[in-house]
Backbone as ProteinMPNN parsed JSONL, in Angstrom:
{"seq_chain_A": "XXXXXXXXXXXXXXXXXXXXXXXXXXXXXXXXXXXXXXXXXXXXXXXXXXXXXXXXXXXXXXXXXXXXXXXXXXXXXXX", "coords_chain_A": {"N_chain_A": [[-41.568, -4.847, -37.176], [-38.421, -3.691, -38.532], [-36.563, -0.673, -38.171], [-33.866, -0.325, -39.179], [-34.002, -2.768, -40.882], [-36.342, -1.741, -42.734], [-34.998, 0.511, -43.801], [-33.083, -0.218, -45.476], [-33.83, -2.178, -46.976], [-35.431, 0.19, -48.489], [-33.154, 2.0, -49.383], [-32.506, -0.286, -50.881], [-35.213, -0.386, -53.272], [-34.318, 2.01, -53.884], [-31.877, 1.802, -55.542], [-32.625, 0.177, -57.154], [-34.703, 1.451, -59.184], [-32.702, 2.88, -59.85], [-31.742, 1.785, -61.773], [-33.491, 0.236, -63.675], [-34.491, 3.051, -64.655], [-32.091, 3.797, -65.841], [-31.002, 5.837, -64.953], [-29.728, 8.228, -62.931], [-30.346, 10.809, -62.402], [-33.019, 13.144, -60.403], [-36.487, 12.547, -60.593], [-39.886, 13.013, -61.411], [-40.809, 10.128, -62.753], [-38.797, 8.515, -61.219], [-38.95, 8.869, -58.918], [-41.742, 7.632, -58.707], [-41.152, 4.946, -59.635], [-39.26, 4.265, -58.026], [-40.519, 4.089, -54.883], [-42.671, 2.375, -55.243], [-40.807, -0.504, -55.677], [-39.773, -0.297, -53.328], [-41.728, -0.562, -51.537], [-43.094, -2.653, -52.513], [-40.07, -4.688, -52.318], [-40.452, -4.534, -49.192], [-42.759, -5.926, -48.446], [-42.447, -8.272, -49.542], [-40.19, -9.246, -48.068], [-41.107, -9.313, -45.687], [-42.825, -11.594, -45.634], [-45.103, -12.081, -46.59], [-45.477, -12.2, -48.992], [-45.376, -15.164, -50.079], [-47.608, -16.484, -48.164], [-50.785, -16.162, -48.319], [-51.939, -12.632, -48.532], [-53.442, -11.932, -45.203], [-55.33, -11.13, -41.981], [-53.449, -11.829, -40.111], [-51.063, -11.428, -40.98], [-50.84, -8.63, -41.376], [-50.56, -6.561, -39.677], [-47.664, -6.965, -39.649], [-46.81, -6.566, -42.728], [-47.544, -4.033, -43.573], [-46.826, -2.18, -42.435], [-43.933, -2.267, -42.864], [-43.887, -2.303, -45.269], [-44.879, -0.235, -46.081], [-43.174, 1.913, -45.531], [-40.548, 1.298, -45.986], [-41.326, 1.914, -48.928], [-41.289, 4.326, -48.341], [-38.914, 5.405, -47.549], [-37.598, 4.658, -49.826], [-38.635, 6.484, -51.678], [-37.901, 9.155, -50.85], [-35.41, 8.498, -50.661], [-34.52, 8.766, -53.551], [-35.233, 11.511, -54.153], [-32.86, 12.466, -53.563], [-30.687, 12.065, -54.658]], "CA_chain_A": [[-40.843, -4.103, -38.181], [-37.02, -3.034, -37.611], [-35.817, 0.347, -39.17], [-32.776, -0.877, -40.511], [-34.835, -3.165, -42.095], [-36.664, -0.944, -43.659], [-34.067, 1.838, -44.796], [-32.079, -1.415, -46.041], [-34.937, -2.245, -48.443], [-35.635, 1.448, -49.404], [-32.047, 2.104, -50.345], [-32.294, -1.115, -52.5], [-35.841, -0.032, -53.83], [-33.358, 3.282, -54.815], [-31.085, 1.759, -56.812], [-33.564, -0.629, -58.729], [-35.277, 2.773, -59.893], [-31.78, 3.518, -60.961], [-30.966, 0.378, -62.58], [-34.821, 0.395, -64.119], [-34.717, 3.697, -65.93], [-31.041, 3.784, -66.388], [-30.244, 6.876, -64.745], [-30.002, 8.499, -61.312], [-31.305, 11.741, -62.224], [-34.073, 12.957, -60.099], [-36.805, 12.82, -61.637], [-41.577, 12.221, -60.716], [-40.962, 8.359, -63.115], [-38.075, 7.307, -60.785], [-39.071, 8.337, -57.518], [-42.54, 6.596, -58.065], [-40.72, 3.179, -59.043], [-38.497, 3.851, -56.227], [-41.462, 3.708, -54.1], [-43.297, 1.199, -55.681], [-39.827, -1.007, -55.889], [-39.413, -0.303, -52.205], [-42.975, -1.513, -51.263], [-42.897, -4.468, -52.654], [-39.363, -5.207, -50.93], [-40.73, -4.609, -47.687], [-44.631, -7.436, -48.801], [-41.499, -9.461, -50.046], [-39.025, -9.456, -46.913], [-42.159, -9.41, -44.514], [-43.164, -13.014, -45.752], [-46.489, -12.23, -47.372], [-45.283, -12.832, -50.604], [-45.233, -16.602, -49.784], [-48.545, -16.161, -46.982], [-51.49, -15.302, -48.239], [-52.265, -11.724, -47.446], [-54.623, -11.851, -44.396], [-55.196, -10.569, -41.025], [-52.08, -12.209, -39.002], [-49.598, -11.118, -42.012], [-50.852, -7.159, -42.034], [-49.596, -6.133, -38.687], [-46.595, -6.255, -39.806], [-46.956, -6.13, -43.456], [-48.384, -3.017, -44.028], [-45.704, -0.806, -41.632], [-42.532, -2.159, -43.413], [-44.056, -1.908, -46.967], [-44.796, 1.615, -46.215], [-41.675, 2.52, -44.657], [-39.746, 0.931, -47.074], [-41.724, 2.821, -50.013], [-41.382, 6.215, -47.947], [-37.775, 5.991, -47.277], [-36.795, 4.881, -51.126], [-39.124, 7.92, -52.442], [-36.976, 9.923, -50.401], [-33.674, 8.672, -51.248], [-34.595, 8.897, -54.975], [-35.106, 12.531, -54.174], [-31.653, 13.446, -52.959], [-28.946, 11.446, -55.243]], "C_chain_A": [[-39.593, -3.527, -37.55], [-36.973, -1.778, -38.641], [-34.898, 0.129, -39.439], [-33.417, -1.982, -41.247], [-35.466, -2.671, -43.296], [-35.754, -0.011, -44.378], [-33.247, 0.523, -45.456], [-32.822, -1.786, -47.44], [-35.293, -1.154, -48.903], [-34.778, 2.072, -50.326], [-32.023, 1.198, -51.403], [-33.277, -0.576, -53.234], [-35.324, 1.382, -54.641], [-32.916, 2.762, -55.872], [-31.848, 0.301, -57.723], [-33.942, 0.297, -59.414], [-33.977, 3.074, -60.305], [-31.525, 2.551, -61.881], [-32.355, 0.398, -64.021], [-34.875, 1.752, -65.517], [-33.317, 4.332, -66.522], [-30.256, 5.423, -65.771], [-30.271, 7.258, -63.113], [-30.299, 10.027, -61.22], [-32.565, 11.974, -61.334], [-35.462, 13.102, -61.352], [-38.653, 12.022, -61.031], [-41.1, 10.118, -61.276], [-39.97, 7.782, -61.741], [-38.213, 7.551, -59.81], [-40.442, 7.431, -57.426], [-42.267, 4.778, -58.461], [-39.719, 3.295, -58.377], [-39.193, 3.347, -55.201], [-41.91, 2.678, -54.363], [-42.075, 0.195, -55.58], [-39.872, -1.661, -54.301], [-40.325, -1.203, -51.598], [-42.92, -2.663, -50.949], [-41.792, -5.3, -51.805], [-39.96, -5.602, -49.843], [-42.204, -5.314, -47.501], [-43.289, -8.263, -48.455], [-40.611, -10.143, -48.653], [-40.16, -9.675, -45.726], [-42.906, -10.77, -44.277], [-44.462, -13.109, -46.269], [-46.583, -12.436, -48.635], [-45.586, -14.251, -50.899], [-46.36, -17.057, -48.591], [-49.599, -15.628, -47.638], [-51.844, -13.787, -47.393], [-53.791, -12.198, -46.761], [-54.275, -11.152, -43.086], [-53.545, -10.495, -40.064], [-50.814, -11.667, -39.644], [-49.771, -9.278, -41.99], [-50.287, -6.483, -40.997], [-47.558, -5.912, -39.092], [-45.906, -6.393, -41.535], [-46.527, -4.895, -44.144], [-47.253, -1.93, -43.35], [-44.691, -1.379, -42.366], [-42.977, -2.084, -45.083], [-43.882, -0.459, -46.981], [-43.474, 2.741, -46.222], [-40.633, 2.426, -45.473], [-39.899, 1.869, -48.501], [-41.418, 4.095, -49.89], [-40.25, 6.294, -47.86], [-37.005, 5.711, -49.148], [-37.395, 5.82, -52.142], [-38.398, 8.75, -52.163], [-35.604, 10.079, -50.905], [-33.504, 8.652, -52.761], [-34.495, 10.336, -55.422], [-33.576, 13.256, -54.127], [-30.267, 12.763, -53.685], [-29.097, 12.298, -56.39]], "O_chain_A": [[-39.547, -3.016, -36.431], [-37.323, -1.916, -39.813], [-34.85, 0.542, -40.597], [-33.22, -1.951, -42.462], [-35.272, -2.992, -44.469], [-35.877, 0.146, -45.593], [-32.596, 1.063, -46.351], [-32.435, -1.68, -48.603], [-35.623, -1.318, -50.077], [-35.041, 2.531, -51.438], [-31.686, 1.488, -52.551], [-32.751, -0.022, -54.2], [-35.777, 1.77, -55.718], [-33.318, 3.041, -57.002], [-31.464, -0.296, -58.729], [-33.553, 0.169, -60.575], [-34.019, 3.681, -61.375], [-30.937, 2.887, -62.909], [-32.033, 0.57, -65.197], [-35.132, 1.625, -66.714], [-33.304, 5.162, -67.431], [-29.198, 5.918, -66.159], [-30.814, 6.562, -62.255], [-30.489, 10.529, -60.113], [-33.346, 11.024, -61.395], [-35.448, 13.556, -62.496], [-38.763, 10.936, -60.461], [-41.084, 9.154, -60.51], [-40.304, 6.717, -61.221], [-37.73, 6.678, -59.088], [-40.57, 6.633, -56.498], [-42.787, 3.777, -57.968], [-39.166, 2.241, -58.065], [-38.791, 2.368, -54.573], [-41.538, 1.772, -53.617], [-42.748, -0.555, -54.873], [-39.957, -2.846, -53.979], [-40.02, -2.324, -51.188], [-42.798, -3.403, -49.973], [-42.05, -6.173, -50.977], [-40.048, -6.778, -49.487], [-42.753, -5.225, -46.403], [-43.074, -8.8, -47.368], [-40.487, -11.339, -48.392], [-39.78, -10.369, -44.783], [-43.446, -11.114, -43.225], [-44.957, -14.229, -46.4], [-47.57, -12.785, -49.283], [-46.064, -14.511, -52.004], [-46.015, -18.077, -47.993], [-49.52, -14.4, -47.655], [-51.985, -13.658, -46.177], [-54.813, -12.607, -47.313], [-53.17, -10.628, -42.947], [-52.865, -9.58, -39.6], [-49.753, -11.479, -39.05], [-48.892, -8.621, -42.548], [-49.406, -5.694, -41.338], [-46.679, -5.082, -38.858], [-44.685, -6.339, -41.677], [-45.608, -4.689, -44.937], [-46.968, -0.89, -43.945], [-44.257, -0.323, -42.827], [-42.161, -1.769, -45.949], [-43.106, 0.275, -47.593], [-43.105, 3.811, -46.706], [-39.857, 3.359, -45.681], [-38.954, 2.415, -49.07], [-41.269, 4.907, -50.802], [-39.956, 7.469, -48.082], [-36.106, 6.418, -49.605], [-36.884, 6.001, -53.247], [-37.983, 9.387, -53.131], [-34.923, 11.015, -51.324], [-32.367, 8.523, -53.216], [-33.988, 10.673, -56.491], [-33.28, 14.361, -54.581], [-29.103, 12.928, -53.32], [-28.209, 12.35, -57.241]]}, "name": "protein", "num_of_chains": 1, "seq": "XXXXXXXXXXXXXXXXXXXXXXXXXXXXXXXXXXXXXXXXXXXXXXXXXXXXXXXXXXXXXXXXXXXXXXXXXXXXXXX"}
């Protein structure tokens, strides 16, 4: 997992949640599909989207989904 990887996909998982409910208000709906948005990015960019999930794919999975989800909850908080 790289951290600009991840903050790269959390900022996008941001502005889908803005694009999504049309605003950039904060607001509980758009930071949890920021998160959720972000997530997925970081399954998606990690190659398990296309990989069954299993053991060899969660190592590094599971840390850029998270990371990704935790930094575009965040930045949903502060625009």
């Amino acid at each position: 997992m790289n951290i600009k990887n991840a903050a790269t996909l959390g900022l996008a998982g941001n502005e889908i949640s803005k694009t999504v409910t049309g605003s950039s208000e904060v607001s509980p709906s758009r930071t949890a599909i920021a998160t959720t948005s972000g997530a997925i990015l970081g399954v998606c960019a990690s190659g398990a989207a296309t990989v069954t999930l299993g053991a060899v794919s969660a190592p590094v999975t599971v840390p850029l989904a998270v990371a990704s989800g935790l930094i575009a909850g965040v930045a949903s908080l502060f625009d």
